[in-house]
C-alpha positions, 0 to 999 in steps of 0.5 A: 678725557681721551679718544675712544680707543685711543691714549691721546688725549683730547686737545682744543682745536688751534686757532688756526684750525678755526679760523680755517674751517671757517674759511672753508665753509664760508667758501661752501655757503658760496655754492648756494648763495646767488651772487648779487650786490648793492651800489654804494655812495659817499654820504656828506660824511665821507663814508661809503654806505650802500643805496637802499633798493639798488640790489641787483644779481650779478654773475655767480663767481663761487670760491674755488678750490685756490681761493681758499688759499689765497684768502689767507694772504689776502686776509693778512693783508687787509688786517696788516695794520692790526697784525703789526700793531699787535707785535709792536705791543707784543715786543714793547711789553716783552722789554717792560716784562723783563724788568720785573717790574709788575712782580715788584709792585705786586710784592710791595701791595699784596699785604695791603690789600688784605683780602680785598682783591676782588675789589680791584675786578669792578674798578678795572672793568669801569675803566674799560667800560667807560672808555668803550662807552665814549670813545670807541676804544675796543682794539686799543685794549689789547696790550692790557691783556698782557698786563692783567694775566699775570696780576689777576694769577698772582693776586689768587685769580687764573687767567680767565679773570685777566682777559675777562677784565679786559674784554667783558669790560670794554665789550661790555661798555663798546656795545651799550655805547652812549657815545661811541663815535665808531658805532653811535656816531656812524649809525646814527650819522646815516639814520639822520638821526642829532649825532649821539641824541638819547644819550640819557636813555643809552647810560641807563642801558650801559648801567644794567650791562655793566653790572650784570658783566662784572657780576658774573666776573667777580662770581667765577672769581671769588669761586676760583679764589676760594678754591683754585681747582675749580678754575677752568684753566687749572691746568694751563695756570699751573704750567704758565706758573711752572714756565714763568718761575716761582713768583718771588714777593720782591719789593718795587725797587726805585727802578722799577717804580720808574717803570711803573711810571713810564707805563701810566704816563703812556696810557695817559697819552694814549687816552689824550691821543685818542680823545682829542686827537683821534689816534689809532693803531698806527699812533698807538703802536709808535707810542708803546715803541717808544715806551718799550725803547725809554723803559730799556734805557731807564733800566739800561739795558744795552741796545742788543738786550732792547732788540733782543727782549722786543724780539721774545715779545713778538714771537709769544704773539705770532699766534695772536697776531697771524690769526687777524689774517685768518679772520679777514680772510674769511670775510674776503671770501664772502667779498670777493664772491659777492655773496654778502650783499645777497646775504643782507638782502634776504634777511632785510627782506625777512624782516619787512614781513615781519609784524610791527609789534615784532619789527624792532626784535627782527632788526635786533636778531637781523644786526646780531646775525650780521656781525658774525659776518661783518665785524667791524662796528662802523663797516657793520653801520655803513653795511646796513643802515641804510637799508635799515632806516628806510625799512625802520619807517616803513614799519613803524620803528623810531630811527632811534630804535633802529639804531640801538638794535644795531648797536646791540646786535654789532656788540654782543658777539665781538667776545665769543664768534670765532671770526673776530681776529681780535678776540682770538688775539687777545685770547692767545695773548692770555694764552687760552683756548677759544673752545675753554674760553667760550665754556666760561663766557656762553651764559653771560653771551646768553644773558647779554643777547636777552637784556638786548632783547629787552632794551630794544623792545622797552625802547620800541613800545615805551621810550622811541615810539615811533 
């Protein structure tokens, strides 16, 4: 495809093109929104969430011209952690990409598999699924990106079905959570509600949404492994192909194998870390350092090759990292001018004259809007529902209700909107573009929103009714 008049072709926008264009029009809605905040207060569990009917106007102070600027650093700042984390896990696998060893395992099973690859699709997804589900595990996932890229391009797959085994799977299982304690627990925590009650209702939920994630998958899937030229990164593939070197079908060696070990036995730490003792990025991010530094002297490598392979692994995420801080900045934007207050004030106001039969739907399109403004799930929770539980009495929604539509609305969107840093990492981990990316995943979004949709309403007239 080329311009009009034109021989250049027609290239993507940057992630950075994004998420700047972005910044500046959230810096323009600033000019139009009245500034305006709620008071806030630390619940009896120690979370700040904001007092219901404490809205008021406060001097308009729109973004200016350095602002915008200036939300850029600001955003790096405030996303330090997650940006850090991602070149600590960058460099990591950079020393365990060196040894090869994934090439060795691949070329030890590919015979034994025999056809059956499509098979390893389900299994990997149920995994993130579950572990979305239960204990909240969504950012935790982005190393694996690094991992299932190149396994799904050289079992016959490109590299859509890679980052889509990772982020569908763990989105999927993240947003019809049963007990997440970063959005069930929040929420309901806040709603008044028995912490992770109607769990048998949320499984069933989880089921049907797992099913139609991986469904989708594994059709694009098979049809790319039928034929290889109907995947929508042919091109970007076969480039990564030519850039990495034939793929040569060697046997795991016993050094590699160890490798391979020292790999599953972190990520078995990494699930213990996070279950019982609650670890997060900082824990997780000195956990693949270690890794990366036992796997360099297992496969001894000098002290200056270690630092040397860490190095090239960053520097192949610096896109992925930095566009975090692009993302936080768009959000310090709204912040800083005191619009975002404003912004949830309007559409609660909306919803409260909407009809009782409809209420539950508003809550659920009123979440999934905010999300695009907020991404954190728990921020997200304590940003809204306390005004959304008072607002679910005074219109006839079960507190339950109230919370699945939060949950539905807070999840769906963190694998498309371009204000998720952490969805663009991931994709320039892949090393995809989020205009190609969002072609492949708009119709399993659109089908994602109207199972929402349903839920919230089968839950409103049939299950929680208030």
């Amino acid at each position: 495809m080329t311009k009009s008049g034109s021989g250049r072709r027609f290239s993507a926008p940057h992630p950075f093109v994004i998420m700047f264009a972005v910044i500046v029009l959230m810096a323009i809605i600033t000019y139009f929104i009245p500034s305006g905040e709620y008071e806030r207060t630390t619940n009896d569990d120690g979370q700040t969430v904001v007092v219901n009917d404490s809205y008021h106007a406060v001097e308009a102070e729109p973004a200016g011209f350095m602002e915008i600027f200036q939300a850029i650093h600001q955003g790096m700042v405030d996303g330090a952690a997650i940006i850090f984390f991602i070149f600590i896990v960058g460099g990591a696998f950079g020393i365990f990409r060196a040894t090869n060893a994934i090439e060795g395992a691949l070329g030890s099973i590919s015979s034994r598999l025999g056809g059956k690859e499509l098979y390893l699709i389900p299994v990997v997804m149920l995994f993130f699924g579950v572990a979305g589900a239960s204990f909240g595990m969504f950012e935790e996932t982005l190393p694996f990106i690094l991992i299932l890229v190149p396994v799904a391009i050289r079992l016959g797959f490109d590299s859509i079905v890679g980052t889509a085994m990772v982020l569908v799977g763990v989105s999927g299982g993240f947003t019809a959570a049963f007990s997440n304690p970063f959005t069930i627990g929040v929420a309901q925590g806040i709603a008044g509600v028995p912490l992770f009650s109607g769990m048998g209702v949320r499984i069933g939920f989880w089921v049907i949404f797992m099913a139609v994630g991986i469904t989708y998958v594994m059709a694009y899937a098979r049809k790319v492994k039928n034929d290889p030229t109907k995947s929508i990164v042919y091109a970007i593939d076969q480039e990564r192909e030519a850039d990495d070197g034939a793929m040569v079908h060697e046997q795991l060696t016993k050094t590699q194998a160890v490798t391979l070990g020292i790999l599953a036995l972190t990520l078995v730490v990494l699930a213990y870390g996070v279950v019982q003792h609650g670890w997060y990025i900082t824990e997780i991010a000195g956990l693949f350092l270690i890794m990366g530094l036992v796997i360099g002297v297992v496969n001894k490598m000098g002290i200056n090759e270690i630092a040397e392979k860490f190095v090239k692994g960053c520097e192949e995420l610096v896109v992925g990292a930095l566009v975090v801080g692009f993302a936080y900045g768009a959000l310090v934007i709204l912040q800083d001018t005191a619009t975002i207050d404003t912004i949830l004030y309007g559409v609660t106001n909306m919803v409260s004259g909407i009809p009782g039969q409809f209420a539950a739907l508003a809550m659920y399109a009123t979440q999934s809007f905010l999300n695009f403004l907020v991404t954190s799930g728990s921020g997200q929770a304590a940003l809204s529902m306390p005004i959304m539980t008072p607002l679910a009495d005074l219109l006839g929604v079960s507190r339950q209700t109230a919370v699945l539509a939060y949950q539905m609305g807070d999840g769906i969107s963190n694998i498309f909107t371009p204000t998720s840093g952490l969805l663009l990492a991931g994709l320039a981990m892949a090393r995809i573009s989020w205009v190609k990316w969002f072609k492949w995943v708009w119709p399993l979004i659109a089908i994602q929103y109207t199972l929402g949709a349903i839920f919230v309403t089968v839950a409103h007239m049939f299950i929680w009714i208030s």
